[in-house]
C-alpha positions as CSV (number, residue, x, y, z in Angstrom):
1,X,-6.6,-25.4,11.3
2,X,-4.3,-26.1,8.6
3,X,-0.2,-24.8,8.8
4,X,-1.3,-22.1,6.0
5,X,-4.2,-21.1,7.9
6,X,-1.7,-20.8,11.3
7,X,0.9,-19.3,8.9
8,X,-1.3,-16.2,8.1
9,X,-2.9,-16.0,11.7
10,X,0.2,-15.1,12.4
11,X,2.9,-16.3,15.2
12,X,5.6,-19.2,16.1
13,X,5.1,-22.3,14.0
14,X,7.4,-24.6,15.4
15,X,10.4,-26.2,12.9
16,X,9.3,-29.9,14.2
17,X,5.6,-28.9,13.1
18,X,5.1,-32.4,10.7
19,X,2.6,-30.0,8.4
20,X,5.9,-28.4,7.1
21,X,6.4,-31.3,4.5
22,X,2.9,-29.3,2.9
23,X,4.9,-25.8,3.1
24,X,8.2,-27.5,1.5
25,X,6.1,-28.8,-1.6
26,X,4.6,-25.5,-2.9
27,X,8.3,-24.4,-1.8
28,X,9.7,-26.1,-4.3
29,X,7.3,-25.3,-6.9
30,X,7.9,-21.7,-6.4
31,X,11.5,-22.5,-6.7
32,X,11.0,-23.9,-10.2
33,X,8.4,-21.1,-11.5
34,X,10.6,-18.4,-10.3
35,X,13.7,-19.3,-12.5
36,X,10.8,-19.5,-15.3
37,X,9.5,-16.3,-14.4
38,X,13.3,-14.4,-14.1
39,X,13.9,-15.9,-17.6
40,X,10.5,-14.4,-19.0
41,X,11.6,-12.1,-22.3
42,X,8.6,-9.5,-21.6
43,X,6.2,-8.3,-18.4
44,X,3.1,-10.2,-20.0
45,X,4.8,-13.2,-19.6
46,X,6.1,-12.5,-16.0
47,X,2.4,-11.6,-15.3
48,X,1.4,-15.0,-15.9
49,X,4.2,-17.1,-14.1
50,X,3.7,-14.6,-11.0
51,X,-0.2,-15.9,-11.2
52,X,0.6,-19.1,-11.4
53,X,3.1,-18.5,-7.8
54,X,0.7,-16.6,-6.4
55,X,-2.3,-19.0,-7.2
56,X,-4.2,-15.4,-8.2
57,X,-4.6,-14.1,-11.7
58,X,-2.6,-10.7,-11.4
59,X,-4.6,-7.6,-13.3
60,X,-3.0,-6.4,-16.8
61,X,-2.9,-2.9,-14.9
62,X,-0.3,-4.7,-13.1
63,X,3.5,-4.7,-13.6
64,X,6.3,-6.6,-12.2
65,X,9.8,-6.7,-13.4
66,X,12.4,-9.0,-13.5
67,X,14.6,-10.6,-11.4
68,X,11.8,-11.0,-8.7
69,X,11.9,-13.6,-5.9
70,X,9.5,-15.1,-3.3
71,X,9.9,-18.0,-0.9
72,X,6.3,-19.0,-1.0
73,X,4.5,-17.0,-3.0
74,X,0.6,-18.4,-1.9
75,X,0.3,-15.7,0.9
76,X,0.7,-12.9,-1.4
77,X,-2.2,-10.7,-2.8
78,X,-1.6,-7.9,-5.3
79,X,-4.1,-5.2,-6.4
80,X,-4.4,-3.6,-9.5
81,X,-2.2,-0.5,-11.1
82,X,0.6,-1.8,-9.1
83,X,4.1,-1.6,-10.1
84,X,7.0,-3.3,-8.4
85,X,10.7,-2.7,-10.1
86,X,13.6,-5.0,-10.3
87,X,15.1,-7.1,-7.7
88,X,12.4,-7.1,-5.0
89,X,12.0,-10.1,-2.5
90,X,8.9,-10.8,-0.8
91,X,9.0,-13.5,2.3
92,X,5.6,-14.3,2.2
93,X,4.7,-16.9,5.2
94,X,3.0,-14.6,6.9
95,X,1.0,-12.8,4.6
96,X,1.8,-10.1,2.1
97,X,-1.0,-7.2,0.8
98,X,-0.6,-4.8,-1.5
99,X,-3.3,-2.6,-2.1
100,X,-3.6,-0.6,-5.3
101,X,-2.0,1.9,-7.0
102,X,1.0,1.1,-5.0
103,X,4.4,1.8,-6.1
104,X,7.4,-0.6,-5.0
105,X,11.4,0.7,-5.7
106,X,14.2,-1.6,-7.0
107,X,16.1,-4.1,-4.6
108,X,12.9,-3.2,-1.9
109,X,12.4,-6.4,0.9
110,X,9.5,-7.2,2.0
111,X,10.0,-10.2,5.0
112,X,7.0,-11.0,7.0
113,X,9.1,-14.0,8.9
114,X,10.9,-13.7,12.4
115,X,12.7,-16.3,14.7
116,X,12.0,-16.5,18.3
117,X,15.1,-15.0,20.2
118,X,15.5,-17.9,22.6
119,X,18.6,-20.3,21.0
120,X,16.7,-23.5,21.5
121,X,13.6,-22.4,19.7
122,X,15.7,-20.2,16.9
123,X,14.5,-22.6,14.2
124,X,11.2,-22.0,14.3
125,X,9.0,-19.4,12.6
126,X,7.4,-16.2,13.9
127,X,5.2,-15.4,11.6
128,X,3.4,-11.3,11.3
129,X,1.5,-10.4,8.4
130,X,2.6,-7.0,6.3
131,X,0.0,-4.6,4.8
132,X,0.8,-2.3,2.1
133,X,-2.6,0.3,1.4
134,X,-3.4,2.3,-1.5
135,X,-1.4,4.6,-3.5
136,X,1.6,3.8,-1.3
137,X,5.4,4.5,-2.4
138,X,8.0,2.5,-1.2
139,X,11.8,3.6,-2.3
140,X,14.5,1.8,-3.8
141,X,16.3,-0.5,-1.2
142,X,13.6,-0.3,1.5
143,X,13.1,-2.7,3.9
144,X,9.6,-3.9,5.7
145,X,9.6,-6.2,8.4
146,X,7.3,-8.1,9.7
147,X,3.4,-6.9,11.2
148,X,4.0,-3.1,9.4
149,X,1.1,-1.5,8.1
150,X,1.9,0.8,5.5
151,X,-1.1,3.7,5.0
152,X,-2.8,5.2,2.1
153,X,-0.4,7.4,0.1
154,X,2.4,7.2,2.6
155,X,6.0,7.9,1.1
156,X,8.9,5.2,2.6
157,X,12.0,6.5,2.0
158,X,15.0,4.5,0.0
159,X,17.4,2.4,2.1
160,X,14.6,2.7,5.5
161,X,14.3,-0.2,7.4
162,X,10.0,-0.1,8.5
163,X,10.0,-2.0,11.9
164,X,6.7,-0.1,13.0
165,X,2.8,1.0,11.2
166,X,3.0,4.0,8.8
167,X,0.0,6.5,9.3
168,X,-1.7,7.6,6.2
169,X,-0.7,10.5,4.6
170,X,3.0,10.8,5.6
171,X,6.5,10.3,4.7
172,X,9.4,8.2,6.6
173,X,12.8,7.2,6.4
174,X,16.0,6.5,8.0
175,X,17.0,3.2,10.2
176,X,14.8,2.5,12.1
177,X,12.5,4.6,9.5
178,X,10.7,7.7,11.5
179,X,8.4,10.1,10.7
180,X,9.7,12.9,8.7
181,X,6.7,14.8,7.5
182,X,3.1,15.2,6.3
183,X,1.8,15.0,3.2
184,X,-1.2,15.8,4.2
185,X,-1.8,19.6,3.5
186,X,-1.0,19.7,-0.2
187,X,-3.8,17.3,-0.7
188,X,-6.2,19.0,1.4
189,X,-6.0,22.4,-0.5
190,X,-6.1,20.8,-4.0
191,X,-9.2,19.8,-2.3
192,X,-10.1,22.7,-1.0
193,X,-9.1,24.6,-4.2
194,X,-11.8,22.3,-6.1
195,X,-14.2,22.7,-4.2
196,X,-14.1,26.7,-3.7
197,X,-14.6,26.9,-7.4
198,X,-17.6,24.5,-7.7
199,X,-19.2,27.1,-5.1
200,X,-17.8,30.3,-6.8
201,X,-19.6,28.9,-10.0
202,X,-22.9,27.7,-7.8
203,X,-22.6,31.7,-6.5
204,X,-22.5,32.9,-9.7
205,X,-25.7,31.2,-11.1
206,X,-27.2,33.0,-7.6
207,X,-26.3,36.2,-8.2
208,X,-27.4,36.5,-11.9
209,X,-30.6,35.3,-10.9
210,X,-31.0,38.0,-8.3
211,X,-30.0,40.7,-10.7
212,X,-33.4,40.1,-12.1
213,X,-34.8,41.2,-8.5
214,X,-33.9,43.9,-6.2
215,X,-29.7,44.1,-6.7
216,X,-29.1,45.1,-2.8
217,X,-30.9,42.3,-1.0
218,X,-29.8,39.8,-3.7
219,X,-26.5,41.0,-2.9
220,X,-26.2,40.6,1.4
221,X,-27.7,37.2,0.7
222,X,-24.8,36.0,-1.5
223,X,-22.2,37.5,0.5
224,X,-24.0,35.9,3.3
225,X,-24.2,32.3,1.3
226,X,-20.5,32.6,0.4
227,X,-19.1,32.8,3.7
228,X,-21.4,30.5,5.0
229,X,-20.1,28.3,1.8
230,X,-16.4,28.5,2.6
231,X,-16.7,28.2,5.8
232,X,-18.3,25.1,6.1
233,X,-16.3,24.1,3.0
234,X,-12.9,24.4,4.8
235,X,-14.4,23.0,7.8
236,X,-15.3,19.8,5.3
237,X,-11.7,19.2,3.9
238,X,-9.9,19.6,7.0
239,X,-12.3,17.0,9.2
240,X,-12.8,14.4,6.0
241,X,-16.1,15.8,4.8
């Protein structure tokens, strides 16, 4: 197994590790491409010096702005409609994925790289990959450390410090950053909204077909089919369906 292969399974890579010299030449490459890529006059051309770091050709939908840094930059995976204001810093070793649709603040830090606590060993690397899922926000000044999983359209407050996983659908802050609420229930009933009116519409087409029959039987039988519409409706957004 190679060092990068190690370096994004994750754990202590040892500073006499002779494989470094490998990690120390795409180091300095990324040193040279970034002062190219903070120099850039426009975001098409920081586009194509970050997909040259990266080694991944970053989608138009895409937007990053300058200054950005990286350390590494090869252990980095970016998705499309993603937008990452100025000043963000992304240590890489360990492996960085951002989902997309997600939304990263000014001055934000994203460091997947530890050192053991023992003094003799300090040196060395421990290495934890960081996630970042869809349609995630993550405020101005934030800071991830390593082995956090961020969850679909979870909110991290500006100036947190994320040292543990973010569940889906909820919204955290502070130092260390903790839960502060769900945002789970507004999506539901915009769900839920939508889909009561697809059904009051289906209901309609019933009943004006049973006004050509006998108006008080068609009549129980849509009040029956409503409720047992909502019902199962509300039933359906609250459990996934």
């Amino acid at each position: 197994m190679s060092i990068f292969e190690r370096m994004r399974a994750g754990g202590i890579i040892p500073n006499t590790d002779p494989a470094w010299a490998e990690v120390w030449e795409i180091v300095n490459q990324t040193i040279a491409l970034s002062a190219k890529l903070n120099s850039s006059g426009n975001v098409d051309d920081i586009r194509a010096v970050l997909s040259e770091i990266l080694g991944q050709s970053i989608d138009p939908s895409t937007t990053v702005l300058a200054p950005f840094s990286t350390n590494f930059g090869k252990h980095t995976t970016i998705g499309k409609n993603v937008f990452i204001n100025h000043g963000c810093s992304f240590l890489d070793l360990g492996g960085i994925t951002i989902e997309d649709d997600v939304l990263i603040g000014p001055q934000v830090k994203i460091v997947t790289e530890n050192h053991p606590v023992d003094p003799s060993q300090r040196k060395s690397l421990d290495l934890k990959a960081i996630h970042i899922s869809k349609n995630a926000w993550i405020g101005a000044g934030a800071i991830v450390l390593p082995g956090v999983t961020i969850g679909e359209n979870s909110i991290v407050a500006a100036g947190a410090v994320v040292t543990k996983d973010v569940p889906a659908n909820t919204i955290v802050g502070g130092i260390p950053a903790k839960f502060i609420k769900s945002i789970q229930r507004p999506i539901l009933m915009r769900r839920l909204s939508h889909a009561l009116l697809e059904q009051a519409r289906e209901m309609l087409r019933v009943f004006k077909a049973h006004l050509k029959g006998n108006f008080i039987n068609g009549f129980i039988r849509i009040k029956n089919a409503v409720f047992r519409h909502v019902d199962g409706l509300v039933l359906d957004v609250i459990f996934g369906g």
